[in-house]
N, C-alpha and C positions, 0 to 999 in steps of 0.2 A: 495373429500373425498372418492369417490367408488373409481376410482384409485387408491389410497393409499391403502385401504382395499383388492382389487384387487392383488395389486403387493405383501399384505404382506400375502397373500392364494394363490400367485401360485405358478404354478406347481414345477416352476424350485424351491422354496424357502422351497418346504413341500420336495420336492424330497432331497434336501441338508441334511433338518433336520431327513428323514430317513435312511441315509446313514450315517450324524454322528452318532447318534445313535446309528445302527447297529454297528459302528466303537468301539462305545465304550463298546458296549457289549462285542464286539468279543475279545477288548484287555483286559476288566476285566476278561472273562474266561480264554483268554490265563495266562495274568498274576496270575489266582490266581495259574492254572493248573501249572505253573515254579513252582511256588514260593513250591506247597504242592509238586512236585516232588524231586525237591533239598532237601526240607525239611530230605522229606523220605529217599532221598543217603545219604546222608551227616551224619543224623542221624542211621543209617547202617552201615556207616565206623565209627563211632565212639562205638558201640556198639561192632564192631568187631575190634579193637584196644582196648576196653579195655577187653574184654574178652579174646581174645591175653595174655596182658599183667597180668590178673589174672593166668590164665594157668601156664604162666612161673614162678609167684610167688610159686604158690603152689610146683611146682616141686623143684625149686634155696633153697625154705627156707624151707621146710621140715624138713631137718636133724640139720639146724642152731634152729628150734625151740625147737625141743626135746631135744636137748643138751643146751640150750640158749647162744646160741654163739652170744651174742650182739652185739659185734666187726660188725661179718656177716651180722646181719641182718640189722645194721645200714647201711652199705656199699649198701645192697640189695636198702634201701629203700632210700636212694641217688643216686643211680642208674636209680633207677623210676620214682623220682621227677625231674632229671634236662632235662624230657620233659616239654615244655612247657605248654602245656596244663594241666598238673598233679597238681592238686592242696591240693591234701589230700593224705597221705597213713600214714595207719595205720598197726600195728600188734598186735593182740591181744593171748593170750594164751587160752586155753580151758575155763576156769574160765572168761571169756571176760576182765583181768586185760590185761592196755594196756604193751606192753613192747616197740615197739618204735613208733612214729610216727613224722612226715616230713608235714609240714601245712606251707602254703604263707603266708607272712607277714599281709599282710592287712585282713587274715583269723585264728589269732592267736584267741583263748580262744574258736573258734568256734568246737563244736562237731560235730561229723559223722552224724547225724541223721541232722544237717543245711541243708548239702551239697544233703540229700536225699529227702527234702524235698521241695529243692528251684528249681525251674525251668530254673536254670540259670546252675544247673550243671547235669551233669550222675554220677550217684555214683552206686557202687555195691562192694559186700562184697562173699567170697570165703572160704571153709573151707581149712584149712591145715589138709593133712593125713599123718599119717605116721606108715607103716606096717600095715594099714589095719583101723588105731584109729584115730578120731578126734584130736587134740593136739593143735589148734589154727587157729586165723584168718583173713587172708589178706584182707584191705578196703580202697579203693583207689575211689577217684573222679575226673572228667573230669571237666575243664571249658568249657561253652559250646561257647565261647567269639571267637573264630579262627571259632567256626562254622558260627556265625553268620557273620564273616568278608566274608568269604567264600561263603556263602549264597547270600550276597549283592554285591558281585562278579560276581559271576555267575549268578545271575538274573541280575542286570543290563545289563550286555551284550546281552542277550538274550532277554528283553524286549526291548532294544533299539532296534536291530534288527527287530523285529516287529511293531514298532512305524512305522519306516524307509519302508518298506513291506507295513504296514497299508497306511500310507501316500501318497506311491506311486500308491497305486490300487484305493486309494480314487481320487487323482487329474486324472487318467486315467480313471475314471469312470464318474468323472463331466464334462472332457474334451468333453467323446465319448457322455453324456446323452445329453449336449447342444448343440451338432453334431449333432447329428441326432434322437431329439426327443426336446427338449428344442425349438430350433430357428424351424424348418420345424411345432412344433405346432402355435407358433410366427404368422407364415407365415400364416396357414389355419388361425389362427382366425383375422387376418387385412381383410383376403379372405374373411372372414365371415362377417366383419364387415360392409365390403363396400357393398356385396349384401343388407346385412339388410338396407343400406340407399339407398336403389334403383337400385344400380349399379349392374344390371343383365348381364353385358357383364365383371364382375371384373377377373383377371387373377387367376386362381388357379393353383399352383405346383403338378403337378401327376410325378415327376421327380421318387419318392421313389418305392421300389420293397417289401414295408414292409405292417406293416400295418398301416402308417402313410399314406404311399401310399392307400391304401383299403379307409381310411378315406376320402383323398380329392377326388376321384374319386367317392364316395359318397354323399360328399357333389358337387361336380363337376354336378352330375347326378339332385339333388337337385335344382341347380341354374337354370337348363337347364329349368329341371320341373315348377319350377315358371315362369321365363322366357316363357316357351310355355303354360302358363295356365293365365300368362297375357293379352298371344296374343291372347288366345282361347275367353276370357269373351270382349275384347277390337273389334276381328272379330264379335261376336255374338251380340254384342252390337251394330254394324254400321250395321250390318244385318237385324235386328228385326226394327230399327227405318226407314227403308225404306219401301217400297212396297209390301212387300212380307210376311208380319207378320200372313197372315190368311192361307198359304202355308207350313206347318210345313215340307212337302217334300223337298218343294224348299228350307226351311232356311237349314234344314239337307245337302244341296246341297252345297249350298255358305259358309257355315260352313266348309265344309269338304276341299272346295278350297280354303276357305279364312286361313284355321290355317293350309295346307301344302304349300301354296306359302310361308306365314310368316315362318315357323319352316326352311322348308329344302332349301329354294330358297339361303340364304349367308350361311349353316351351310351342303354342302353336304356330307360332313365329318366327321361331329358328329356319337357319334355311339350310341348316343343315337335316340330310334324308339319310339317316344311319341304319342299320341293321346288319344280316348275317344269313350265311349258310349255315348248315349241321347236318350232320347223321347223328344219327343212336343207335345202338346196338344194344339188347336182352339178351341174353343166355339164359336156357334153362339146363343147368348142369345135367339135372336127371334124366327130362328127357332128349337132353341132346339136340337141343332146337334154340334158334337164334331168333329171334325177334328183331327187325330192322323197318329205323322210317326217316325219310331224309327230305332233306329241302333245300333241292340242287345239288345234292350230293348225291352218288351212286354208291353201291357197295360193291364190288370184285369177288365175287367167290370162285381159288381154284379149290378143283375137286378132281384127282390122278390127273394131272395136267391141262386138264379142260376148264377153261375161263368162262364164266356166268358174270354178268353184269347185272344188277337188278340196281333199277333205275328208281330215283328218290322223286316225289314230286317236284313239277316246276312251279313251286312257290319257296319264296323266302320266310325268312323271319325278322318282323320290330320293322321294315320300313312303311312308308306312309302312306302308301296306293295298295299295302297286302292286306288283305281281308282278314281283321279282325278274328272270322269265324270260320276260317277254310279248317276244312279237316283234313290231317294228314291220314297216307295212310300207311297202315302196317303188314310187311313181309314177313311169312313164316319162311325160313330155311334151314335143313337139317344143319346142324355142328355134329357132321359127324369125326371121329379120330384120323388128323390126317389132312383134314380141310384147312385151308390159308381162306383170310377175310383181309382185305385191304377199304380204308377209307382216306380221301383223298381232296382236298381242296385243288380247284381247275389251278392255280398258280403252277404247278407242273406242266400241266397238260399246255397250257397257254405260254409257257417261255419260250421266245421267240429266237432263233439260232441256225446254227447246221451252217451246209455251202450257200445256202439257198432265202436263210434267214427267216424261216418260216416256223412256226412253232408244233414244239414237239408232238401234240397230238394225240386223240383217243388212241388209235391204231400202233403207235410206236409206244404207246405207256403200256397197253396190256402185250404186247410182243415182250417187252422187258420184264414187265411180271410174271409172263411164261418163265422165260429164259431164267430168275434168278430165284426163282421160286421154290426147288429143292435145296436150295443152300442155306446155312443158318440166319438168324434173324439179323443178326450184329453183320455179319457179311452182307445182306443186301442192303441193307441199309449203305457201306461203305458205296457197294455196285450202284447205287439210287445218285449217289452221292456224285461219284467219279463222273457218270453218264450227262447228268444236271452241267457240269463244270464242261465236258469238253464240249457238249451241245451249244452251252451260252458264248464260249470262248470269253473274249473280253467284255462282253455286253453285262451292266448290272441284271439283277433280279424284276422281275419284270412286277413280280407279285410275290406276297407274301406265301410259303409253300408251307405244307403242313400235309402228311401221310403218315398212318397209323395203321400197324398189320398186327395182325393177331392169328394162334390158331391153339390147335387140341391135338396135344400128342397120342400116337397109339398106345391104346392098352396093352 
């Protein structure tokens, strides 16, 4: 059933449905944009063909009206009518008494005002002058019946033509989208698939120069990460359960050797340079002594409200330029009843904020661990919390954050 629901919300399937879409927007504007263009020509030439053809009347009949040379003007207005389009002409004399007029069969008994009022024809009416006087009046109507043949003419040629345009940018668009974004996303998420079931060594495509390419080289950098953070908890885990568990130096040691033989020993080629920070921390319950050894971590020790910072060396662990064979080293300090131990990844210290957008800071992290430091654990954690939030305001997370406080209650 997710399959199904799957295949009918991908990508390729919504990408279709926005492109026909688009398709068909584009062809109802283009088509309506023909249609009201022709409109407007077609109805232009006929305005100006009948206007044309008033002009001429007024001049041809003029002198046939004032003298009422019937003969003439009958001839005039057979003259007029055996366009086709002509559907009415009329002539009237000053008095608007008609004296002759010329109407199509299937338009007989119909008056001049039908023909002005239907939408189906152009009609317009012209005075006759003569020396200067009104004396009568030419009224002729167009059918508008060739315009609309004409119309459906030339629009269809022209819409077909863009159907045909449409159609072929569409299949060159679905062609090139399944080309090279459709199947290569296919690809990443099989890639993706088979990490999520384990397969940390699954083949990823970085063939692309795009940003499908950005993506797998992404998630490429992703697999590797998990991959070397499997190896990371999987060493530290064979580490801890041997001999050496009260040595937080020496685990920091075997740690550093154990996750760069794994990482780089079959992958010298990778370009990806992974590793980590840590602290440890020992307790010895009895006598009341804490054993500490860090690598770029520091440890916080309040002790009756006085902050001690004992600083971890400045070496990492697992990346590719750390010495194999550094020795960390190890801090004795009392646990005594009463003492707070805080350890902390810079992701705090380094989130960037305030009025001034600067990041939070050694100086400002141990002031707040003064400050919240007699309050219960579950409370400062909240205080940690609130402080992080209104510091960042709207700004994401800058780093990933990670603090851990411990301590020993009075006897």
């Amino acid at each position: 059933m997710n399959d199904m629901t799957h295949q009918k919300n991908s990508i390729g399937r919504r990408f279709s449905r926005v492109i026909i879409s688009v398709v068909l927007i584009i062809f109802s504007v283009f088509s309506i944009v023909i249609i009201t263009y022709n409109i407007n020509r077609i109805d232009r030439n006929l305005d100006q063909r009948l206007g044309n053809i008033l002009k001429l009347s007024e001049i041809t009949m003029a002198a046939a009206v004032w003298q009422l040379h019937y003969d003439y003007l009958r001839e005039c207005a057979s003259s007029i009518f055996s366009e086709d389009i002509i559907v009415y002409v009329g002539i009237l004399d000053d008095m608007n008494n008609p004296l002759v007029s010329n109407v199509r069969d299937r338009f007989q008994q119909k008056p001049f005002s039908f023909f002005q009022k239907s939408q189906r024809f152009k009609a317009r009416e012209s005075d006759i002058v003569y020396k200067g006087e009104k004396i009568g009046i030419v009224q002729i109507a167009i059918s508008r019946e060739s315009f609309y043949k004409e119309l459906i003419l030339n629009t269809s040629g022209a819409i077909v033509g863009i159907v045909l345009l449409i159609i072929a940018i569409v299949i060159a668009t679905l062609v090139t989208t399944r080309h090279h974004i459709i199947h290569p996303l296919l690809k990443l998420k099989d890639s993706a698939g088979l990490i999520a079931g384990g397969d940390l060594d699954a083949f990823i495509d970085k063939s692309h120069d795009d940003e499908i390419g950005s993506l797998a080289n992404d998630l490429d950098s992703m697999r590797q990460s998990i991959k070397h953070l499997f190896i990371a908890g999987t060493v530290f885990k064979r580490v801890v359960s041997g001999d050496v568990h009260s040595d937080p130096a020496r685990i920091l040691k075997m740690l550093n050797i154990g996750v760069k033989r794994s990482l780089y020993e079959k992958e010298t080629e990778s370009a990806l340079d992974d590793g980590m920070d840590a602290g440890i921390c020992f307790v010895n319950t009895q006598k009341n002594m804490l054993t500490f050894a860090g690598a770029r971590i520091p440890l916080i020790c309040i002790r009756q409200g006085k902050l001690e910072m004992i600083k971890g060396d400045r070496q990492s662990i697992g990346y590719k330029k750390v010495n194999a064979d550094y020795e960390f080293t190890n801090h004795q300090v009392p646990a005594d009843p009463g003492t707070l131990f805080y350890l902390s990844s810079d992701g705090y210290t380094g989130q960037p904020g305030g009025p001034k957008n600067l990041s939070i800071g050694r100086k400002r992290w141990h002031s707040l661990l003064q400050e919240i430091c007699s309050e219960p654990f579950d409370d400062q954690k909240e205080r940690l919390t609130e402080y992080l939030n209104e510091w960042k305001g709207e700004q994401s997370l800058k780093d990933d954050i990670g603090v851990v406080g411990f301590g020993f209650r009075q006897k």
